[in-house]
PASEBA-1860 file (N, C-alpha, C; in nm, 3 decimals):
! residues 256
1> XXXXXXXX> 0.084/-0.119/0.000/0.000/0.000/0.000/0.088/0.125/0.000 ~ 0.187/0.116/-0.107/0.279/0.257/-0.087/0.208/0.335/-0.186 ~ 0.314/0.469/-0.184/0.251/0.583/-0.300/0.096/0.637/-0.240 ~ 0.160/0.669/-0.082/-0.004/0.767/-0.041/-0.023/0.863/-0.092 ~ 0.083/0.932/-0.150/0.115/1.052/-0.210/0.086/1.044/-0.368 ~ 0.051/0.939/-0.400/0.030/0.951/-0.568/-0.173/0.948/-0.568 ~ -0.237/1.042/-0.546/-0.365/1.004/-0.520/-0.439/1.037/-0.634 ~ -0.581/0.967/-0.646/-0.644/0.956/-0.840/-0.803/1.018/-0.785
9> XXXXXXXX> -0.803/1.155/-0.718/-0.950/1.158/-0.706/-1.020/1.176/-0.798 ~ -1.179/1.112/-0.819/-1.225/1.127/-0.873/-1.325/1.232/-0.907 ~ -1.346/1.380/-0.991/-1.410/1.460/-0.942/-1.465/1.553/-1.085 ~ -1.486/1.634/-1.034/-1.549/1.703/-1.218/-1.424/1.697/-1.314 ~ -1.362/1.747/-1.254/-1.210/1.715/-1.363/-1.134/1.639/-1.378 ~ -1.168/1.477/-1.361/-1.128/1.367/-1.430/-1.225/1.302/-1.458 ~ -1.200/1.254/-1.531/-1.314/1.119/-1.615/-1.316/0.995/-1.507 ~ -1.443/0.957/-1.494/-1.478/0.852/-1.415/-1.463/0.711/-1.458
17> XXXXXXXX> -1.397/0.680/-1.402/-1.334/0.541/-1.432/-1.424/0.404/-1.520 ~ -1.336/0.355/-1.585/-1.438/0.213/-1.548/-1.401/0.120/-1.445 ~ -1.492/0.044/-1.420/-1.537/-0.080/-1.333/-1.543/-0.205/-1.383 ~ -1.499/-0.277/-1.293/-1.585/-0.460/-1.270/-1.596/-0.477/-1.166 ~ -1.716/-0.583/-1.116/-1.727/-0.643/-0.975/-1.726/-0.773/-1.024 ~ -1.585/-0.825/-0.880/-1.612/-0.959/-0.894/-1.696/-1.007/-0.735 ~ -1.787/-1.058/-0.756/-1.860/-1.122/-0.691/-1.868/-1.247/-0.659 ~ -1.852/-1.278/-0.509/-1.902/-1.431/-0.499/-2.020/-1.460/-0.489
25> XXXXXXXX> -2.080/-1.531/-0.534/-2.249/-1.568/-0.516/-2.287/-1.610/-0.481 ~ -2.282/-1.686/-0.376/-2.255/-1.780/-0.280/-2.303/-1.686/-0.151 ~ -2.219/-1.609/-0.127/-2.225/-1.495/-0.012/-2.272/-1.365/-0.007 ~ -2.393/-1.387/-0.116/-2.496/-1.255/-0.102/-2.640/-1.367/-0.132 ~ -2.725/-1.282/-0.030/-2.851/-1.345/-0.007/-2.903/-1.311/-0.172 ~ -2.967/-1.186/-0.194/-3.045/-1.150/-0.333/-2.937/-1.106/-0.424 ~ -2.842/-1.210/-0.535/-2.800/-1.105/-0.611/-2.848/-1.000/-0.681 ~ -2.956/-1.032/-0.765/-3.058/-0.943/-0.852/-3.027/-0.831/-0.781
33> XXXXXXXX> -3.079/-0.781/-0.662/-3.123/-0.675/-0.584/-2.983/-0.612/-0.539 ~ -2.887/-0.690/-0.513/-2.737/-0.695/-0.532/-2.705/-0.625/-0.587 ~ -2.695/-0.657/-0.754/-2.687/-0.597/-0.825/-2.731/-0.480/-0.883 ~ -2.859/-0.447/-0.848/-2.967/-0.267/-0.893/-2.859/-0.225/-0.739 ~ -2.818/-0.250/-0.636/-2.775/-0.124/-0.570/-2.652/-0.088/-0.605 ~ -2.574/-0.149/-0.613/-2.438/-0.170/-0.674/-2.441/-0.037/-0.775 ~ -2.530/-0.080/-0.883/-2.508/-0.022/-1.020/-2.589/0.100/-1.009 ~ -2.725/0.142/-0.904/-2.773/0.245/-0.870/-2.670/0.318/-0.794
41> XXXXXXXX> -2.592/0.291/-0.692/-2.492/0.375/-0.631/-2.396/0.425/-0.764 ~ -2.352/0.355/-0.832/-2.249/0.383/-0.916/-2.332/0.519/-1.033 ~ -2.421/0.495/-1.099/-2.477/0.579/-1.165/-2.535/0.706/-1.079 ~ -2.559/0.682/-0.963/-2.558/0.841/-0.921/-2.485/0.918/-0.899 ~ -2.348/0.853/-0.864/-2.227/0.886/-0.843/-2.156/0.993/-1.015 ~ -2.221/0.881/-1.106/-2.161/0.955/-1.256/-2.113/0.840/-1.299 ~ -2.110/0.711/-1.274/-1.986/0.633/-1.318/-2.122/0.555/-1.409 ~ -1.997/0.459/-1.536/-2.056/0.429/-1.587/-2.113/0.240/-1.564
49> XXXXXXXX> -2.224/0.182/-1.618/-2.229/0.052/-1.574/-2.100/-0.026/-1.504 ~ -2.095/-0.100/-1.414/-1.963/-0.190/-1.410/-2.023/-0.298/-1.518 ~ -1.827/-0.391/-1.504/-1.887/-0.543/-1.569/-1.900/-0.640/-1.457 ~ -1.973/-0.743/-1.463/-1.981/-0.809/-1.363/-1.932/-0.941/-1.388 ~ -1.853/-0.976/-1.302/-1.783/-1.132/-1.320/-1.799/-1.207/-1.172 ~ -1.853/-1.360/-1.193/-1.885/-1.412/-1.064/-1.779/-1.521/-1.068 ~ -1.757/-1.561/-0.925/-1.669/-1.645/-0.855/-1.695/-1.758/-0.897 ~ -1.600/-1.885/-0.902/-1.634/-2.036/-0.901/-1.556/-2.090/-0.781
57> XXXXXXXX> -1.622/-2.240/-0.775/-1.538/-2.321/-0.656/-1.411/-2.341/-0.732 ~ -1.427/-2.350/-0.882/-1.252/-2.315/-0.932/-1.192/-2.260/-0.890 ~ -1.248/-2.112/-0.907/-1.154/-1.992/-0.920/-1.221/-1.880/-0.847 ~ -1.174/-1.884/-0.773/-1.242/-1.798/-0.616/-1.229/-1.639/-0.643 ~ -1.143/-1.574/-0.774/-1.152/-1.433/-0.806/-1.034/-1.438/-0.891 ~ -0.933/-1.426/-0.880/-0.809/-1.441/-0.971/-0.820/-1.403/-1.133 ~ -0.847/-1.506/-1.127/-0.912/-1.512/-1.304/-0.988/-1.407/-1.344 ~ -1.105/-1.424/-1.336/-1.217/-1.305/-1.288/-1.173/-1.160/-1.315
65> XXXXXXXX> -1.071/-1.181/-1.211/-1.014/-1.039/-1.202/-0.905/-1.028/-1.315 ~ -0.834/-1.120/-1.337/-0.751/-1.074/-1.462/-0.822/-1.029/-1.570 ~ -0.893/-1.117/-1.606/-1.003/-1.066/-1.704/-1.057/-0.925/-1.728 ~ -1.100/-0.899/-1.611/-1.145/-0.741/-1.573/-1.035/-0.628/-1.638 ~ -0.923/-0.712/-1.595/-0.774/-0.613/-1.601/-0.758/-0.547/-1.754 ~ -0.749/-0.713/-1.810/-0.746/-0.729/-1.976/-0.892/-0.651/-1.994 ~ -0.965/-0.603/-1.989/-1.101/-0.536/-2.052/-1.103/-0.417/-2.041 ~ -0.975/-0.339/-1.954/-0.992/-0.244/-1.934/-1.034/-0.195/-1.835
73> XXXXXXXX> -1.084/-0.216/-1.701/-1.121/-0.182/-1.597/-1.042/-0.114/-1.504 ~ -1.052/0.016/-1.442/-0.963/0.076/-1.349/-0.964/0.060/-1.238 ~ -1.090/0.034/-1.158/-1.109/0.016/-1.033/-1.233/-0.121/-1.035 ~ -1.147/-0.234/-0.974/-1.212/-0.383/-0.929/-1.294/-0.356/-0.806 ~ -1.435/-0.396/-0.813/-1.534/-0.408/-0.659/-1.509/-0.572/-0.608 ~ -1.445/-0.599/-0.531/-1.397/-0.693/-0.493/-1.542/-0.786/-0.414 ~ -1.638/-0.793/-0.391/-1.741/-0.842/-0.363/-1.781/-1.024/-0.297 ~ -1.745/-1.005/-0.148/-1.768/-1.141/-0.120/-1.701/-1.147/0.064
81> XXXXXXXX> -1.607/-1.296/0.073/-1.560/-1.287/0.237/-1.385/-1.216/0.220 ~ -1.314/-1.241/0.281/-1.137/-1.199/0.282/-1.106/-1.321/0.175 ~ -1.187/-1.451/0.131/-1.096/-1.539/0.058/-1.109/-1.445/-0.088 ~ -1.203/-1.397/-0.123/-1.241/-1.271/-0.292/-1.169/-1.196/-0.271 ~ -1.149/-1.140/-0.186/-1.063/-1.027/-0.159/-0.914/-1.065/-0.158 ~ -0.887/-1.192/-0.118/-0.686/-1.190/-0.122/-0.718/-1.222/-0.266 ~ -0.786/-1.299/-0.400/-0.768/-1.324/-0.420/-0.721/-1.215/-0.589 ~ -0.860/-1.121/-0.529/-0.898/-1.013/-0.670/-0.746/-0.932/-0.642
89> XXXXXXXX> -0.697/-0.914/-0.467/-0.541/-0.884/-0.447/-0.437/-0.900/-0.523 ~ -0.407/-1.037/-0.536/-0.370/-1.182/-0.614/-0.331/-1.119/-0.743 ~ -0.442/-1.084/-0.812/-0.444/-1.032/-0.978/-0.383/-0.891/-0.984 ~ -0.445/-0.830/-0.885/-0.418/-0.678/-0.907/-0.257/-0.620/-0.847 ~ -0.196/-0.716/-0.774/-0.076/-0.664/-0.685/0.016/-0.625/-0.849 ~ 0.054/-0.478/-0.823/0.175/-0.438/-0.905/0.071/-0.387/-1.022 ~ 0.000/-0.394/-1.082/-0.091/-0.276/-1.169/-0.192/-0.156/-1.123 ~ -0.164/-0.064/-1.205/-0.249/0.087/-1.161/-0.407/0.051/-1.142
97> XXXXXXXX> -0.411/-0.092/-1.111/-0.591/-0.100/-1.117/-0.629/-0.120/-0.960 ~ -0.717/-0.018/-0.920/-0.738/0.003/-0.829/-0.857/-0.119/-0.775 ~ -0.816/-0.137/-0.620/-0.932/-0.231/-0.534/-1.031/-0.123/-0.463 ~ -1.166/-0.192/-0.456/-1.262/-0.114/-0.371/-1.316/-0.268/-0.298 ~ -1.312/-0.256/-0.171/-1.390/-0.376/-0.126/-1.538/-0.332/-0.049 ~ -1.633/-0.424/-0.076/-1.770/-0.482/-0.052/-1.799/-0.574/0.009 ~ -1.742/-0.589/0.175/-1.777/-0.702/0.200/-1.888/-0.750/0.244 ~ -1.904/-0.861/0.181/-2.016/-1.008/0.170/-2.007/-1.093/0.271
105> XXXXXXXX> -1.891/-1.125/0.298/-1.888/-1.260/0.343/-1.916/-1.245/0.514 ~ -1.876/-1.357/0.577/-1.869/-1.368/0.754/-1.773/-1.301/0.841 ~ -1.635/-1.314/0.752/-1.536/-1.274/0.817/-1.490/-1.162/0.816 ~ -1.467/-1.144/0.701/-1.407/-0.972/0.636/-1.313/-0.897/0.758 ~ -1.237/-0.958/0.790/-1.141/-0.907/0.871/-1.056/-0.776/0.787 ~ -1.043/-0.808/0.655/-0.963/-0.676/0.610/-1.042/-0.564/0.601 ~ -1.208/-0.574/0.619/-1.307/-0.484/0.586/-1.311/-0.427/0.691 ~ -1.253/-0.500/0.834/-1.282/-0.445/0.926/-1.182/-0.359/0.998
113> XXXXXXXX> -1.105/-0.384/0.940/-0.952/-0.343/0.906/-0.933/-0.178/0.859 ~ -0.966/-0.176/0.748/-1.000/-0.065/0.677/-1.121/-0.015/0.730 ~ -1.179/-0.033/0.833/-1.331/0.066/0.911/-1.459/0.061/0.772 ~ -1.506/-0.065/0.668/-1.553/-0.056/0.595/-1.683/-0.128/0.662 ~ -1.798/-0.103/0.643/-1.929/-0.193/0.705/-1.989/-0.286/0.604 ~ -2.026/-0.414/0.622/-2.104/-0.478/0.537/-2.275/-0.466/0.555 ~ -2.346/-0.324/0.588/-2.447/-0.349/0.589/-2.490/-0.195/0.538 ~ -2.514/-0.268/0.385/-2.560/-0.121/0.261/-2.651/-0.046/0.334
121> XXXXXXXX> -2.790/-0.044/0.302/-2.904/0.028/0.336/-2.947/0.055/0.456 ~ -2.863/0.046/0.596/-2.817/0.075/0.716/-2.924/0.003/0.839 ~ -2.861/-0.036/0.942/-2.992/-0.037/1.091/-2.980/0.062/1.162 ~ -3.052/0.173/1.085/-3.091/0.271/1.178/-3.166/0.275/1.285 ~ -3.152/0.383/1.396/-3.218/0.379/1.504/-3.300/0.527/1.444 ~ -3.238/0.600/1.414/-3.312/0.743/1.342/-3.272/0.802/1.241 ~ -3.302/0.869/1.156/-3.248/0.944/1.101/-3.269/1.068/1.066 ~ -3.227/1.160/1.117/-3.246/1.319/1.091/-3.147/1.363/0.965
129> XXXXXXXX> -3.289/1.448/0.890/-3.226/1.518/0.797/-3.320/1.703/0.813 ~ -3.185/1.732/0.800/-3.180/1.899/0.839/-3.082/1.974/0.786 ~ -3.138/2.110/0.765/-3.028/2.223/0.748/-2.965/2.309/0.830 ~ -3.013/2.304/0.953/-2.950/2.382/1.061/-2.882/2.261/1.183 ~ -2.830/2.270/1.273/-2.747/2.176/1.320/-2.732/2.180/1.474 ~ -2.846/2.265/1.531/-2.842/2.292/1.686/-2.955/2.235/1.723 ~ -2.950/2.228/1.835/-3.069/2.123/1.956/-3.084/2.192/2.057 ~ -3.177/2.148/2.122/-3.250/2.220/2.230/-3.111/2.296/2.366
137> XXXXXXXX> -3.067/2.348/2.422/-2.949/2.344/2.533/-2.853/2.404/2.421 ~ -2.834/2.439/2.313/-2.772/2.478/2.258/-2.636/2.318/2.218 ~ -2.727/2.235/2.170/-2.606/2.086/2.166/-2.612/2.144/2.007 ~ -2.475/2.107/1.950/-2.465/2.104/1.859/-2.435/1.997/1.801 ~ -2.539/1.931/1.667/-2.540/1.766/1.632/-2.473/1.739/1.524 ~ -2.491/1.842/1.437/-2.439/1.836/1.301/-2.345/2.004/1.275 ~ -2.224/1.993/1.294/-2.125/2.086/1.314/-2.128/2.163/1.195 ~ -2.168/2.120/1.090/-2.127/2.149/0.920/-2.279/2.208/0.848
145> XXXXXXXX> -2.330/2.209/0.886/-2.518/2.238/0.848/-2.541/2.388/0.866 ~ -2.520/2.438/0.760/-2.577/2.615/0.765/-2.699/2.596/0.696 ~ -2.781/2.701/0.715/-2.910/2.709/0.675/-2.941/2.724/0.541 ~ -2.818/2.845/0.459/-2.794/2.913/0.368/-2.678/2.860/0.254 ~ -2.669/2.693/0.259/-2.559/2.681/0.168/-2.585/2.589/0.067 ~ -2.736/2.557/0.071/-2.757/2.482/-0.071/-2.780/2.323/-0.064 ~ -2.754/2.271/0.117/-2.729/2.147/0.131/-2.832/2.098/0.245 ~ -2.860/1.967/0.234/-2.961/1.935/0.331/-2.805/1.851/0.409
153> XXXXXXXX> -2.794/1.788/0.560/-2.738/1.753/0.639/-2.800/1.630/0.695 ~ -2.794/1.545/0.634/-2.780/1.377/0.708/-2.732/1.278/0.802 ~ -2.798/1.273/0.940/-2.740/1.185/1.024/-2.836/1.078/1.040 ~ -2.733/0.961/1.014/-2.792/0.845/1.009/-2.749/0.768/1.152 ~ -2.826/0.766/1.251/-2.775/0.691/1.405/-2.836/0.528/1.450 ~ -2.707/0.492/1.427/-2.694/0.309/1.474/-2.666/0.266/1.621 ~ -2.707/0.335/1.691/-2.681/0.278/1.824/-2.755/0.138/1.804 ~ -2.699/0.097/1.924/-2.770/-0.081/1.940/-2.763/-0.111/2.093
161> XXXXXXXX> -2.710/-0.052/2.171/-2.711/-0.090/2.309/-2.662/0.071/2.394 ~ -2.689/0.053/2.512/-2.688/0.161/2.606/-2.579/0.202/2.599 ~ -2.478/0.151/2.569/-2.320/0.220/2.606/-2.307/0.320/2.472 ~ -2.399/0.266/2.353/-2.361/0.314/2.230/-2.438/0.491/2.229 ~ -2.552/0.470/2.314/-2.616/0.622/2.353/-2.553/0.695/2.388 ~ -2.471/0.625/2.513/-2.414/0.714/2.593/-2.251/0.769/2.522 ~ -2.194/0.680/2.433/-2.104/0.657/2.400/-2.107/0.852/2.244 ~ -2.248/0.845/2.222/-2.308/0.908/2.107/-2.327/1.072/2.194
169> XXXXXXXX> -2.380/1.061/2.326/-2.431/1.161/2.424/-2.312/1.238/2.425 ~ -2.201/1.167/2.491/-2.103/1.251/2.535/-1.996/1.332/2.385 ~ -2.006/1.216/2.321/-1.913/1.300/2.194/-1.984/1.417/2.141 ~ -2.112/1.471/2.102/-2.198/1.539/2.119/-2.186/1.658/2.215 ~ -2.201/1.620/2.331/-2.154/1.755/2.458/-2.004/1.768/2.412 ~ -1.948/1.719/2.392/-1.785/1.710/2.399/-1.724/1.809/2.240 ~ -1.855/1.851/2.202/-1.835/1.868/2.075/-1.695/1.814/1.910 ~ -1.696/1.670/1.954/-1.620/1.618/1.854/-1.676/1.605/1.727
177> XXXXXXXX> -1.570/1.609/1.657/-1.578/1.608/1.516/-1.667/1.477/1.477 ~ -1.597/1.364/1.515/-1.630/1.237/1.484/-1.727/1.183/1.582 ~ -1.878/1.156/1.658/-1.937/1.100/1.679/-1.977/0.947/1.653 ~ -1.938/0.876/1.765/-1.917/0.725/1.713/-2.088/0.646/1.742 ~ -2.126/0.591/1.600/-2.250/0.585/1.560/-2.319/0.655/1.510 ~ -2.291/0.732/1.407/-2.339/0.850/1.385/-2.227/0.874/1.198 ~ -2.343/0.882/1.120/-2.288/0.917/0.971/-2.337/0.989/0.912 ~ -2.259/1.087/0.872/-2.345/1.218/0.820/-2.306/1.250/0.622
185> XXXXXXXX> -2.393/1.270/0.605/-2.383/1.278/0.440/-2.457/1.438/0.417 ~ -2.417/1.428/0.288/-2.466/1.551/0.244/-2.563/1.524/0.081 ~ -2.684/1.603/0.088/-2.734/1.576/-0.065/-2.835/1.723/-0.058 ~ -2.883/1.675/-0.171/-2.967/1.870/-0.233/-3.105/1.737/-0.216 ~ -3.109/1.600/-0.245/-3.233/1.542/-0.187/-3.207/1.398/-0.160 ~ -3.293/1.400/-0.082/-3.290/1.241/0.044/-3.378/1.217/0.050 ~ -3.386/1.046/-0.008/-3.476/0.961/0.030/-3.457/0.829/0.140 ~ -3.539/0.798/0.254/-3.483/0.706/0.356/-3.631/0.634/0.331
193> XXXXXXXX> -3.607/0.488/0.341/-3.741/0.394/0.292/-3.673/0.278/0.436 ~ -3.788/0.185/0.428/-3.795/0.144/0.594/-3.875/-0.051/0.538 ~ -3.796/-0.104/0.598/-3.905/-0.266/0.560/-4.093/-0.244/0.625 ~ -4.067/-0.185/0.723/-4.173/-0.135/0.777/-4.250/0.015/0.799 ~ -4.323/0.062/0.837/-4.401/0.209/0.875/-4.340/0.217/0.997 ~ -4.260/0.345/1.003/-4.213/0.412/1.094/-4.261/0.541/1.129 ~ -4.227/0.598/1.282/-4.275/0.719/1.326/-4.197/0.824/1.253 ~ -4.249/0.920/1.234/-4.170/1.075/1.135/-4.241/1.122/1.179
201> XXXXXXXX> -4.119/1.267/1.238/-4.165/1.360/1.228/-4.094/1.492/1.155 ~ -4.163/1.597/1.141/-4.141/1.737/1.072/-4.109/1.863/1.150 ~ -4.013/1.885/1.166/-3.992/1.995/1.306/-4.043/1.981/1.415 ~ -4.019/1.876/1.495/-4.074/1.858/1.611/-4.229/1.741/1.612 ~ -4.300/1.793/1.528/-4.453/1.775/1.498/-4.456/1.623/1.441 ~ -4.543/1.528/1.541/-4.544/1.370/1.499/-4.650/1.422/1.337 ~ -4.618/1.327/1.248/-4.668/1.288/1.153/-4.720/1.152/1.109 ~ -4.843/1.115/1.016/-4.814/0.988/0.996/-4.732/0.903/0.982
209> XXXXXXXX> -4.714/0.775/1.068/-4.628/0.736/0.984/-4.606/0.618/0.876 ~ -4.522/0.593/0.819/-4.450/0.563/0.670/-4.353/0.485/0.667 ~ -4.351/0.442/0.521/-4.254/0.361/0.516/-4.117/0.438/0.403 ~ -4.187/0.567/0.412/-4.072/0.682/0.304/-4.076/0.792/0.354 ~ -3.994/0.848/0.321/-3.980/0.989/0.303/-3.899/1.060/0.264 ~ -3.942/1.166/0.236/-3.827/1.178/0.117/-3.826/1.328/0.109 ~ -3.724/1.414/0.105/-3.694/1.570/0.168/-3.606/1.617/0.043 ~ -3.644/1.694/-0.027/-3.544/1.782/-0.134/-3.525/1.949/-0.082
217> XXXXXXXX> -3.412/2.032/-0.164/-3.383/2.109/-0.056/-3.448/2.219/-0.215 ~ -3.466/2.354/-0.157/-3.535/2.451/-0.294/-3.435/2.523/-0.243 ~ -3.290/2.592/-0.316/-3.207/2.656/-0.258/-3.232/2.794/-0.298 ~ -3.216/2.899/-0.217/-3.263/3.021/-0.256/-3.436/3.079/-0.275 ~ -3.507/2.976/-0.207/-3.581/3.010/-0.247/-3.702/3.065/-0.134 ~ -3.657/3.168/-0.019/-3.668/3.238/0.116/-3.550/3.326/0.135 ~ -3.592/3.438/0.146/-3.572/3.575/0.245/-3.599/3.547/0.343 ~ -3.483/3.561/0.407/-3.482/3.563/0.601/-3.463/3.685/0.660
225> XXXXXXXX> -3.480/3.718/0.759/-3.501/3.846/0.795/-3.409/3.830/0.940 ~ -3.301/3.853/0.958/-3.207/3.785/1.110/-3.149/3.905/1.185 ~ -3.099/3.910/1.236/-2.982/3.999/1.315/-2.902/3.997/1.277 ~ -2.823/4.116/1.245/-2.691/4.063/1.226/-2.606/4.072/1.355 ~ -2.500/3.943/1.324/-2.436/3.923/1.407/-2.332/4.010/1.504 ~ -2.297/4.042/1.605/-2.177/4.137/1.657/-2.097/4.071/1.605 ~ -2.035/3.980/1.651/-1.913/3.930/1.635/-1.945/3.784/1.513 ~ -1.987/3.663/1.661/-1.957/3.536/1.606/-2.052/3.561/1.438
233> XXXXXXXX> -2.011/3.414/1.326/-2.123/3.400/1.182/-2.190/3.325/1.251 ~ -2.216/3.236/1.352/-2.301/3.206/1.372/-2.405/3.232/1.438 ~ -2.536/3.239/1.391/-2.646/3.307/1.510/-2.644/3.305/1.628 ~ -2.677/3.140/1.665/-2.665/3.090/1.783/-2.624/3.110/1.898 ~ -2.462/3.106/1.844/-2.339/3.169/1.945/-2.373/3.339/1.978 ~ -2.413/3.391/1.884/-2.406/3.512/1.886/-2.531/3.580/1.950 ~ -2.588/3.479/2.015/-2.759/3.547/2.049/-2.767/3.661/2.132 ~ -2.676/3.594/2.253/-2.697/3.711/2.322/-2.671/3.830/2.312
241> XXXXXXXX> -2.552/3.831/2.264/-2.465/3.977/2.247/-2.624/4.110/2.117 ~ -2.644/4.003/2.049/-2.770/4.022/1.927/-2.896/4.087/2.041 ~ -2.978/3.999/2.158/-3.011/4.035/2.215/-2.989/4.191/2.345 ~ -2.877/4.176/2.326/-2.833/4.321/2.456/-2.862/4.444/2.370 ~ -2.812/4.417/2.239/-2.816/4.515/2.136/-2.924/4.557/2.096 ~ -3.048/4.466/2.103/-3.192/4.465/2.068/-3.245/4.560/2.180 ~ -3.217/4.539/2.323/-3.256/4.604/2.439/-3.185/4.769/2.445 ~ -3.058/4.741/2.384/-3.013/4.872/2.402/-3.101/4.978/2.302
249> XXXXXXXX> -3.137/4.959/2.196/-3.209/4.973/2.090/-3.342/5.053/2.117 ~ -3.438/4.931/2.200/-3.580/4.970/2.241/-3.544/5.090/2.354 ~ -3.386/5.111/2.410/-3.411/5.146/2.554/-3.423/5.351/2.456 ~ -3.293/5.355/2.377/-3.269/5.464/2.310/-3.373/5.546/2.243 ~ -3.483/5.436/2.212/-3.606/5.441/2.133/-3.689/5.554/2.220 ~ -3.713/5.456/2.335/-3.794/5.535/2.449/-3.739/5.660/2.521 ~ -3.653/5.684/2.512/-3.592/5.854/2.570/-3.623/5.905/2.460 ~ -3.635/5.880/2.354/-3.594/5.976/2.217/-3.803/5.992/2.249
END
């Protein structure tokens, strides 16, 4: 894993790669369905179809993956347990063709390795999506969420046991960057869908509930009317000082 320093982002000003996934099939419950997320993530992203090549009790990825190599492919989705993965390794060690791993399988120790999760469409406990980023006490949840920048703010929260609340509570007061259980994305629109009807709500306010929902952002499209700030850009921080100024204001008003 040398050459940290030689990096290939992908972004408006390079061309988006091609793809293959090699897949074991064996170690995904629905491929079909497998496959539409795979190739739905990739096309929203910009990229174009992958190719798809599946595993045998032959040839556990190797092959597969050479193949991919020879076709032209830049970046391999390695798809399955750590045995797909040493193996799509195997092919790729010493060429510019990049690995992405997907793990499938039981073990995935290198997935776990690299901080990668095997569970796509998430077990959420909630998920808030918002443009502003403060809570009641003045907690701040989402550090990066202005009102005014075009972006809706996504936290997706996996707690699973009490330590993980508390574990979520304090990084939160503690105001860290990184909140453990807790993934935040960014989009202009979000859709979150559920196996079941879940509770939602809308600023506070219970709503029916659903098994969707789905929030797009209209940018620019409200006049706000605020204080301006003394000092801090942010409101929040800045209330009070906003407030003394408001009082000094009404007080000048009334002598005059």
């Amino acid at each position: 894993m040398d050459g940290a320093d030689d990096k290939r982002p992908v972004n408006a000003e390079n061309r988006t790669p091609r793809s293959a996934v090699v897949v074991n099939p064996v170690k995904v419950a629905d491929l079909d369905e497998f496959r539409r997320t795979v190739e739905g993530a990739l096309a929203a992203a910009g990229w174009p179809a992958p190719t798809w090549y599946e595993t045998t009790v032959e040839d556990p990825g190797r092959g597969q993956t050479e193949q991919a190599v020879k076709a032209g492919a830049e970046v391999v989705f390695a798809c399955g347990g750590d045995g797909t993965v040493m193996a799509c390794v195997t092919a790729l060690a010493g060429t510019d063709v990049a690995l992405a791993v997907l793990p499938q399988g039981t073990g995935n120790l290198l997935a776990a390795n690299l901080g990668l999760s095997n569970d796509l469409r998430r077990r959420a406990r909630s998920v808030l999506v918002a443009n502003v980023g403060r809570l009641q006490g003045g907690v701040r949840l989402l550090t990066d969420a202005e009102p005014d920048d075009g972006w809706l703010d996504v936290a997706v929260l996996t707690p699973r046991a009490l330590r993980h609340w508390l574990a979520m509570g304090w990084a939160v007061l503690r105001r860290r960057d990184s909140v453990p259980r807790m993934e935040v994305f960014r989009a202009r629109s979000v859709e979150i869908t559920s196996t079941r009807a879940q509770p939602r709500q809308l600023d506070g306010d219970l709503i029916e509930p659903g098994r969707s929902l789905k929030a797009t952002i209209r940018p620019e499209s409200l006049w706000l009317c605020v204080p301006r700030p003394e000092e801090h850009p942010d409101l929040a921080v800045d209330a009070d000082a906003v407030g003394e100024r408001g009082e000094h204001l009404v007080e000048e008003a009334r002598r005059e």
